[in-house]
PyMOL commands that place a pseudoatom at each C-alpha (Angstrom):
pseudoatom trace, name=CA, resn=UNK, resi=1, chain=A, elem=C, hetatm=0, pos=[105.720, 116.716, 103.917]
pseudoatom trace, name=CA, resn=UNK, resi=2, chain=A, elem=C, hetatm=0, pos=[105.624, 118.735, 100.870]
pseudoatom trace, name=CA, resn=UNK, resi=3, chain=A, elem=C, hetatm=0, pos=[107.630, 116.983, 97.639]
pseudoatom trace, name=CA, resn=UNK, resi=4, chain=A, elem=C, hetatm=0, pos=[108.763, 118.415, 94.731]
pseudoatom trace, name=CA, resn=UNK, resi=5, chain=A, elem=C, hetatm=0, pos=[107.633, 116.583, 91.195]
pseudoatom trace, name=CA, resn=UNK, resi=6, chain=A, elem=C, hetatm=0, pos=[110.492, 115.625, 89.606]
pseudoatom trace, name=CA, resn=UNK, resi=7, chain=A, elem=C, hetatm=0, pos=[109.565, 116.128, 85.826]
pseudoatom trace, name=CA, resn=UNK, resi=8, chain=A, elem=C, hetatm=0, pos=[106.088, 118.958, 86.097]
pseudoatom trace, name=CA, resn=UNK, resi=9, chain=A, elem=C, hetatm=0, pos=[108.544, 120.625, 88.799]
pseudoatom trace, name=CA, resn=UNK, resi=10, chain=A, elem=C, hetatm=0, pos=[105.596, 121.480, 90.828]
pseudoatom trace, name=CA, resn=UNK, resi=11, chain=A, elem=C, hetatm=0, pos=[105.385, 120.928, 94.739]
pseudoatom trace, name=CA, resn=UNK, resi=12, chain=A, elem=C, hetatm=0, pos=[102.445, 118.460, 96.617]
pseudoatom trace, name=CA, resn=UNK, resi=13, chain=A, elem=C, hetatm=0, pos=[101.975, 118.220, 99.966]
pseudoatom trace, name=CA, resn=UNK, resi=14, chain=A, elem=C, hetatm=0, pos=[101.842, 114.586, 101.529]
pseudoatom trace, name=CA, resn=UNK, resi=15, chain=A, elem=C, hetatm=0, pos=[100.068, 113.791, 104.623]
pseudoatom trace, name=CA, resn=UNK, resi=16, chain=A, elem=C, hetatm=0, pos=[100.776, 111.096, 107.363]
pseudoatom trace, name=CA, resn=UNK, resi=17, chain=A, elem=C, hetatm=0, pos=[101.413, 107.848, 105.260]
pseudoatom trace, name=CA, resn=UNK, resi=18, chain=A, elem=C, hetatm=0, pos=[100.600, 108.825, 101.662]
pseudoatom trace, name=CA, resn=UNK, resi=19, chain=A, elem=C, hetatm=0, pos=[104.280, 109.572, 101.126]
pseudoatom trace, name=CA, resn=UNK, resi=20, chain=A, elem=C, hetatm=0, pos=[105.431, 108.118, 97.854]
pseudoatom trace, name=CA, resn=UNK, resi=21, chain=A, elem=C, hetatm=0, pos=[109.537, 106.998, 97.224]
pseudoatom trace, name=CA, resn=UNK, resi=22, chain=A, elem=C, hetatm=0, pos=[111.301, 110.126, 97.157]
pseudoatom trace, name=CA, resn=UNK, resi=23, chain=A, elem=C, hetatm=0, pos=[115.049, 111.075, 96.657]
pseudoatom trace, name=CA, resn=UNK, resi=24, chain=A, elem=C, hetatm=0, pos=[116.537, 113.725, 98.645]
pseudoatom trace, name=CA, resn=UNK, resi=25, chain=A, elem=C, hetatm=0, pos=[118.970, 116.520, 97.837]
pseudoatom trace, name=CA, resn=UNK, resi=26, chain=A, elem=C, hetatm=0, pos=[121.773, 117.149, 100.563]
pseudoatom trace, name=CA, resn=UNK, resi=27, chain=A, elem=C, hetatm=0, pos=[123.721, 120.450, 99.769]
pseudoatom trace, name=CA, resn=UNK, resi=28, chain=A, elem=C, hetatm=0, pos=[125.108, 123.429, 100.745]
pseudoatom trace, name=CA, resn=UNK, resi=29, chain=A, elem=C, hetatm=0, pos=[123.309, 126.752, 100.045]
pseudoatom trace, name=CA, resn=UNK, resi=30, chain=A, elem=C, hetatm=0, pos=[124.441, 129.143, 97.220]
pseudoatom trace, name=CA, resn=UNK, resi=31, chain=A, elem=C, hetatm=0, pos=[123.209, 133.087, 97.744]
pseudoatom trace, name=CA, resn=UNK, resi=32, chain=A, elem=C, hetatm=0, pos=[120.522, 132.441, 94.826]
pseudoatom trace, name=CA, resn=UNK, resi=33, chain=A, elem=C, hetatm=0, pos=[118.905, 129.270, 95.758]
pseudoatom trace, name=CA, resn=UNK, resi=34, chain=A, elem=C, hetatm=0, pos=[115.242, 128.486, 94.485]
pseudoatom trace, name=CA, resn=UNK, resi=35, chain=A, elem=C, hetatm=0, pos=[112.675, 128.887, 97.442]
pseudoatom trace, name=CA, resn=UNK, resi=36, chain=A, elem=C, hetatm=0, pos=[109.096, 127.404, 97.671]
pseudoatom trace, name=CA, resn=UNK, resi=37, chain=A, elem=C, hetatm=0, pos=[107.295, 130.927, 96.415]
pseudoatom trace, name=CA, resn=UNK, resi=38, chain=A, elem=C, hetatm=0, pos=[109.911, 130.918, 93.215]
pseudoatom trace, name=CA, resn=UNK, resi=39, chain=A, elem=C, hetatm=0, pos=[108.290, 127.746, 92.253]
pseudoatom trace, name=CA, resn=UNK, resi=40, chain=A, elem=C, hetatm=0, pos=[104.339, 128.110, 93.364]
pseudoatom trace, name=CA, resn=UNK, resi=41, chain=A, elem=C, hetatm=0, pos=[104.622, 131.753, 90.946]
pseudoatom trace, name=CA, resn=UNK, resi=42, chain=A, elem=C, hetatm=0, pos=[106.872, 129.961, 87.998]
pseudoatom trace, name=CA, resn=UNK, resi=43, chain=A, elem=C, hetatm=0, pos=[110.094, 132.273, 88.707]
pseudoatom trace, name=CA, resn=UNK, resi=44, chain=A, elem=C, hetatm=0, pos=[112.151, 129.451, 89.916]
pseudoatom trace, name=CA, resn=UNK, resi=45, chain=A, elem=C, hetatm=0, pos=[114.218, 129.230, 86.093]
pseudoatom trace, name=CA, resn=UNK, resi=46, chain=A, elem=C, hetatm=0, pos=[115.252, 132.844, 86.943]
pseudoatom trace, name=CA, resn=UNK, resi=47, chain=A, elem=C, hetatm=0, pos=[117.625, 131.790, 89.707]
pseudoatom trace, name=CA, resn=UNK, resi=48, chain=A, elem=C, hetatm=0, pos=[121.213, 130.783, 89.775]
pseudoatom trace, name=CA, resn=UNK, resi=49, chain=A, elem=C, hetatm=0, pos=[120.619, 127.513, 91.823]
pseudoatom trace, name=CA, resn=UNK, resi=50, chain=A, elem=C, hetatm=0, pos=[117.718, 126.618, 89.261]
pseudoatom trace, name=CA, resn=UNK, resi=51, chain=A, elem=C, hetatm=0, pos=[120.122, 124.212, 87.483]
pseudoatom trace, name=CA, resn=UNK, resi=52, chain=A, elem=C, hetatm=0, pos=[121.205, 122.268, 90.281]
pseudoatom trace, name=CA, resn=UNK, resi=53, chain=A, elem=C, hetatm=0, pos=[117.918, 121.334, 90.669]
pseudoatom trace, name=CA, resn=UNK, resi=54, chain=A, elem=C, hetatm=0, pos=[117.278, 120.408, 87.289]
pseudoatom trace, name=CA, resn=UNK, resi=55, chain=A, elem=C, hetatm=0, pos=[120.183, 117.810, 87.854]
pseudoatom trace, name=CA, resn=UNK, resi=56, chain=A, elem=C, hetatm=0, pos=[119.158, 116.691, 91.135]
pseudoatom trace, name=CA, resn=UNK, resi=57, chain=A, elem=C, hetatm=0, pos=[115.484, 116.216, 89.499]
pseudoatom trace, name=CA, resn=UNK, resi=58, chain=A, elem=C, hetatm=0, pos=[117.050, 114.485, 86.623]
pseudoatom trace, name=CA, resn=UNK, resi=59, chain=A, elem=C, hetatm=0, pos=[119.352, 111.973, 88.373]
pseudoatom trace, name=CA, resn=UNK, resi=60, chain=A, elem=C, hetatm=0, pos=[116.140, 110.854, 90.586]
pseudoatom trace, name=CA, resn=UNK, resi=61, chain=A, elem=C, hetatm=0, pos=[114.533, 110.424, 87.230]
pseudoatom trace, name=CA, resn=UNK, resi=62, chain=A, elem=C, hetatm=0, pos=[117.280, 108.438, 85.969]
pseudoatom trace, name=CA, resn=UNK, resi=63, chain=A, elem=C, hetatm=0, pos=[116.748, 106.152, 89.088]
pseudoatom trace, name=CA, resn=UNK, resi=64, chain=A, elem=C, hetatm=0, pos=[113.041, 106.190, 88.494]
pseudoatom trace, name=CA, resn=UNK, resi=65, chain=A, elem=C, hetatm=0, pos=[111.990, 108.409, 91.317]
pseudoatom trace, name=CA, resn=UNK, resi=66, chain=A, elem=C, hetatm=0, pos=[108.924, 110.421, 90.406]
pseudoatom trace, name=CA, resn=UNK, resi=67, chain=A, elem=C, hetatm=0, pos=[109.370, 112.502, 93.591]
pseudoatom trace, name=CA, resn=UNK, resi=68, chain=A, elem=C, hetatm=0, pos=[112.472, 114.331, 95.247]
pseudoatom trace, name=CA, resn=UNK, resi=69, chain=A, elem=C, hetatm=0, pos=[113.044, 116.517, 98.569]
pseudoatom trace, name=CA, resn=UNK, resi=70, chain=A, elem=C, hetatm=0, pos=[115.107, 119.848, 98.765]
pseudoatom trace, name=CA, resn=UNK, resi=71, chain=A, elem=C, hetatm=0, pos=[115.208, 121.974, 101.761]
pseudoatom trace, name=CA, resn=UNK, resi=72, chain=A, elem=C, hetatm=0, pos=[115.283, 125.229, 99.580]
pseudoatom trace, name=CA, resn=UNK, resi=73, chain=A, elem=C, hetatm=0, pos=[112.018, 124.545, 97.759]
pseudoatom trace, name=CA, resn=UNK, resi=74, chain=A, elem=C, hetatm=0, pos=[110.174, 122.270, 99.755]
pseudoatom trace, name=CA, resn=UNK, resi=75, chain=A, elem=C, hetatm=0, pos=[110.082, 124.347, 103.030]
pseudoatom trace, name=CA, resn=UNK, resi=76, chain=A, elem=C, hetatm=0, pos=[107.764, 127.483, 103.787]
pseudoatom trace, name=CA, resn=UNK, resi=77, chain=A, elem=C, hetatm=0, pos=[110.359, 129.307, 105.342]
pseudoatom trace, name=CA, resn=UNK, resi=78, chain=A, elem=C, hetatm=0, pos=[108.373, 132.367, 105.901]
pseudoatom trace, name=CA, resn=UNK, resi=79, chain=A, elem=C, hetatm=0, pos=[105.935, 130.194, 108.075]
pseudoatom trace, name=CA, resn=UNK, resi=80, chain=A, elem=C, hetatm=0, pos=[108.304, 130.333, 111.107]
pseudoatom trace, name=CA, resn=UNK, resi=81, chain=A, elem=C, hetatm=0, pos=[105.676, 126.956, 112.621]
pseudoatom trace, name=CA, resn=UNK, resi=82, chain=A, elem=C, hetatm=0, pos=[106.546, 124.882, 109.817]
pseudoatom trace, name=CA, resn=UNK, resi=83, chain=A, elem=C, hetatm=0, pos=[110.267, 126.065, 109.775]
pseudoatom trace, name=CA, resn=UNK, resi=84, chain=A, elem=C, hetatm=0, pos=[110.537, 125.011, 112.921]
pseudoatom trace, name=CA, resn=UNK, resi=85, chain=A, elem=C, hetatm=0, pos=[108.783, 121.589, 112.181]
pseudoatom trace, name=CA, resn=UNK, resi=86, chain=A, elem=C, hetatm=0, pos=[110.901, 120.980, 109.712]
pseudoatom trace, name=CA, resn=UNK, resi=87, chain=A, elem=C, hetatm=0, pos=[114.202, 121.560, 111.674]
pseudoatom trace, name=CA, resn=UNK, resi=88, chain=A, elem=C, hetatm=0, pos=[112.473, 119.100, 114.364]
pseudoatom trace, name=CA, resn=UNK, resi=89, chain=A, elem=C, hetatm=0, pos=[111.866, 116.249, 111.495]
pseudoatom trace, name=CA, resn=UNK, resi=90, chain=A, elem=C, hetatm=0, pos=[114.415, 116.648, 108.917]
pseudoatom trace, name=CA, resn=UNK, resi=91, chain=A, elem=C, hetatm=0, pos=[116.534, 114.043, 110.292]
pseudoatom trace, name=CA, resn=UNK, resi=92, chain=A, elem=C, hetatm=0, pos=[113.947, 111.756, 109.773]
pseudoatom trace, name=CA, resn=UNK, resi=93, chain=A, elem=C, hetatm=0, pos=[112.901, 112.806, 106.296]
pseudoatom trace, name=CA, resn=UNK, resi=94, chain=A, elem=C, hetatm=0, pos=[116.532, 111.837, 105.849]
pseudoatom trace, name=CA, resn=UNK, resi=95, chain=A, elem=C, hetatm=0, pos=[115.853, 108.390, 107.196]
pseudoatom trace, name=CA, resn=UNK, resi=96, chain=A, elem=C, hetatm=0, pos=[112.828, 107.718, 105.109]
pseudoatom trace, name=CA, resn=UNK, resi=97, chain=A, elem=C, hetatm=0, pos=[114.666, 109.087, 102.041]
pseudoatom trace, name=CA, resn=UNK, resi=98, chain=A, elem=C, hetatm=0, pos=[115.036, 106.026, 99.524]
pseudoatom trace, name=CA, resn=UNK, resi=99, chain=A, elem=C, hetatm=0, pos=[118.252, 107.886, 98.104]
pseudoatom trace, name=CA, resn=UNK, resi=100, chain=A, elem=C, hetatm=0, pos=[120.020, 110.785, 99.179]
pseudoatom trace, name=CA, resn=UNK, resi=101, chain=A, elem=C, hetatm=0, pos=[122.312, 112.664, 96.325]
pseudoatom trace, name=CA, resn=UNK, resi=102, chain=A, elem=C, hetatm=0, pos=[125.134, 114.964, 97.335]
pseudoatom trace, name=CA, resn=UNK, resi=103, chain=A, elem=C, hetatm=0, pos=[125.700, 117.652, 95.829]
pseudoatom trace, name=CA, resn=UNK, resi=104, chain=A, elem=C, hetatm=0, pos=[129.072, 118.863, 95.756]
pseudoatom trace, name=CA, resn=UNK, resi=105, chain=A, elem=C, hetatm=0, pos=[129.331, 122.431, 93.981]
pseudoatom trace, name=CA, resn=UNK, resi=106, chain=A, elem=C, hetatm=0, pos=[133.100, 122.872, 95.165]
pseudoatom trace, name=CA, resn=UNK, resi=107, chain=A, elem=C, hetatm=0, pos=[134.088, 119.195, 93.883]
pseudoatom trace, name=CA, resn=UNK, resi=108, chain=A, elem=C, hetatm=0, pos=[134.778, 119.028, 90.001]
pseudoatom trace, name=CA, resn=UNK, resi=109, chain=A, elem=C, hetatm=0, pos=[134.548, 115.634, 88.194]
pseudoatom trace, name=CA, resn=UNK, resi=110, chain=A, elem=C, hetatm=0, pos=[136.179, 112.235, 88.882]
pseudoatom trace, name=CA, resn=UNK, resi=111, chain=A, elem=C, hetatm=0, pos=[139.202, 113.017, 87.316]
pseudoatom trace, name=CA, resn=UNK, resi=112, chain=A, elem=C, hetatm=0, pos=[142.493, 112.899, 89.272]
pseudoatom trace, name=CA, resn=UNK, resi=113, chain=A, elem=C, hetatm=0, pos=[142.672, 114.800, 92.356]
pseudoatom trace, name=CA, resn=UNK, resi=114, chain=A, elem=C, hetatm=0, pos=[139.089, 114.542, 93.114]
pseudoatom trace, name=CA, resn=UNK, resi=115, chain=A, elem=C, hetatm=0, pos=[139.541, 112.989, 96.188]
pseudoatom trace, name=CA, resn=UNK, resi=116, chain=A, elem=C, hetatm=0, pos=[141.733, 115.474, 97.799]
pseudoatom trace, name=CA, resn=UNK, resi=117, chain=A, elem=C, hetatm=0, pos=[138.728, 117.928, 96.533]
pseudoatom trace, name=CA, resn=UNK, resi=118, chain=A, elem=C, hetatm=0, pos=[135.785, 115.628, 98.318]
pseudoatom trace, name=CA, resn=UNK, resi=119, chain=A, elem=C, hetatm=0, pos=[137.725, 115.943, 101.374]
pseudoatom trace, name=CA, resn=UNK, resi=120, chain=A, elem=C, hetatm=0, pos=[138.032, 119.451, 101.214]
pseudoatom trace, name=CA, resn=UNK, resi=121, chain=A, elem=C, hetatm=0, pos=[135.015, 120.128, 100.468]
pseudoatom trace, name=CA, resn=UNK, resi=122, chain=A, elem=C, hetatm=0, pos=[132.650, 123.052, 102.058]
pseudoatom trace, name=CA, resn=UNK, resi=123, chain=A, elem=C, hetatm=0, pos=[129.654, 120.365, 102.433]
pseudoatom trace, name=CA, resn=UNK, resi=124, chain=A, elem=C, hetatm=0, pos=[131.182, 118.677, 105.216]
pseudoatom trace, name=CA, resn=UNK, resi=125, chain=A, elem=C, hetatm=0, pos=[131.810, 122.245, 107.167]
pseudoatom trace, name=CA, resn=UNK, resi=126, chain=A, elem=C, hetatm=0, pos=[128.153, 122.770, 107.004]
pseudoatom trace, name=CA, resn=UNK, resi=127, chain=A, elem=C, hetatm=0, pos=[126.038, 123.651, 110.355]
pseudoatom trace, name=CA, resn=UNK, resi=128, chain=A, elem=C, hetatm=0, pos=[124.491, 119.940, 110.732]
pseudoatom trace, name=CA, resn=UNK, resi=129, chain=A, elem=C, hetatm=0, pos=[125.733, 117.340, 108.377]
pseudoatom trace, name=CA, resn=UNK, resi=130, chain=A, elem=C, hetatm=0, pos=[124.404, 113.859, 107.869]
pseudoatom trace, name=CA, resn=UNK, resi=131, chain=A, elem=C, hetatm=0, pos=[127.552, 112.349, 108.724]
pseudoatom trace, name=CA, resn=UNK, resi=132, chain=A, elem=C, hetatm=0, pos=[126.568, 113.298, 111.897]
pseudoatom trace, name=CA, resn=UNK, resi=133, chain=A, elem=C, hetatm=0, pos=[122.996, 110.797, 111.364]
pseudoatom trace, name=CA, resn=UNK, resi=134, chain=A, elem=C, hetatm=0, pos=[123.526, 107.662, 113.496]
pseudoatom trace, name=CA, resn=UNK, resi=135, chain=A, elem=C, hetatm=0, pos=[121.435, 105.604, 111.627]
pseudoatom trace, name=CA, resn=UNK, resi=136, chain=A, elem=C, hetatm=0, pos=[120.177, 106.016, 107.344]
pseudoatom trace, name=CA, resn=UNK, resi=137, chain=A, elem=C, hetatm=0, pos=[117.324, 103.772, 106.604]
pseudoatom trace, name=CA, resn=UNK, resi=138, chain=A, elem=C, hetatm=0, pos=[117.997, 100.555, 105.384]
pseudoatom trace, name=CA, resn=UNK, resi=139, chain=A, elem=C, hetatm=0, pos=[116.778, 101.559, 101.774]
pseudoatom trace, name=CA, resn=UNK, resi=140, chain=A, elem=C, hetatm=0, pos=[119.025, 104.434, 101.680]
pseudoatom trace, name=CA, resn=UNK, resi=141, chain=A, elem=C, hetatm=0, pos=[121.742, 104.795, 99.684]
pseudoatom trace, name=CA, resn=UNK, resi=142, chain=A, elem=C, hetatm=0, pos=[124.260, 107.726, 98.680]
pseudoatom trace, name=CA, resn=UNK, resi=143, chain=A, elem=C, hetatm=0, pos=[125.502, 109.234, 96.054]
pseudoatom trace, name=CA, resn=UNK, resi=144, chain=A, elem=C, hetatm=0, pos=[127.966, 112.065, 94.925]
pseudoatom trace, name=CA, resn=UNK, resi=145, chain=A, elem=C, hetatm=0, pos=[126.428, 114.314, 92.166]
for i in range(1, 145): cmd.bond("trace and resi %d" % i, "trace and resi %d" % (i + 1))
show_as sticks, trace
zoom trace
C-alpha cells in the first residue's frame, strides 16, 4: 500500500503489516486531478486538484494523522497489475482506514440549504460508492470536508 505523507507530501510504500494510521480521501474525480508521477517529479502544485489535496492533507493533520490515502496519487495507474490490485483491495483499504473525509466539491458550506445540496450531490452518483460498504471498521469514522 503506497501512502501519501501528509506534511513532506511525498509517497512511501507500506508492506504487509507496517501500515501506519492513515486517513483516507473519498471523492469524485475533477479532469485535472494529481496522479502518482505529478508527485514522484514535483509537478503535482501545477494541477487544478492540487488544493484539494492540500486540504485533505491538512484536515488529517489537524486530527494528527501523519499519513493519508487518495486514489489519484497513491495508485500507479499506468501499471495495469497494480491497477487492478487496487480495484480488488480498495474496499478494504477503506475498512482499515482510521478516518475517511468526504470531499464534496459540488456542496458549498454549512449554511442554509446545504442539506438539500449533500443530497444532491454528484458523489453519491459515482460508479462504486462506500455507501454501498457493508461493514467500515470499527475505528472508522466520517466526515464531510
Amino acid at each position: 500500500m503506497r501512502l501519501l505523507h501528509t506534511r513532506e507530501i511525498q509517497l512511501k510504500e507500506f508492506l504487509g503489516n507496517s501500515v501506519p494510521p492513515y486517513a483516507i480521501l473519498s471523492h469524485t474525480w475533477d479532469g485535472d486531478e494529481v496522479t502518482l508521477e505529478n508527485v514522484r517529479d514535483g509537478t503535482a502544485a501545477q494541477h487544478g486538484a492540487y488544493r484539494k489535496l492540500l486540504g485533505a492533507c491538512a484536515r488529517a493533520q489537524k486530527d494528527s494523522y501523519d499519513w493519508i490515502w487518495i486514489d489519484t496519487c497513491c495508485i500507479d495507474k499506468s501499471s495495469s497489475s497494480e491497477l487492478q490490485e487496487a480495484i480488488n483491495t480498495m474496499y478494504r483499504w477503506y475498512q482499515h482506514a482510521h478516518v475517511c473525509y468526504a470531499y464534496l466539491v459540488d456542496v458549498p458550506d454549512r449554511r442554509a440549504g446545504w442539506d438539500a445540496a449533500f443530497e444532491r450531490s454528484r458523489w453519491w452518483k459515482r460508479g462504486w460508492t462506500l455507501r454501498r460498504t457493508p461493514q467500515l471498521g470499527p475505528r472508522s469514522l466520517w466526515e464531510f470536508c
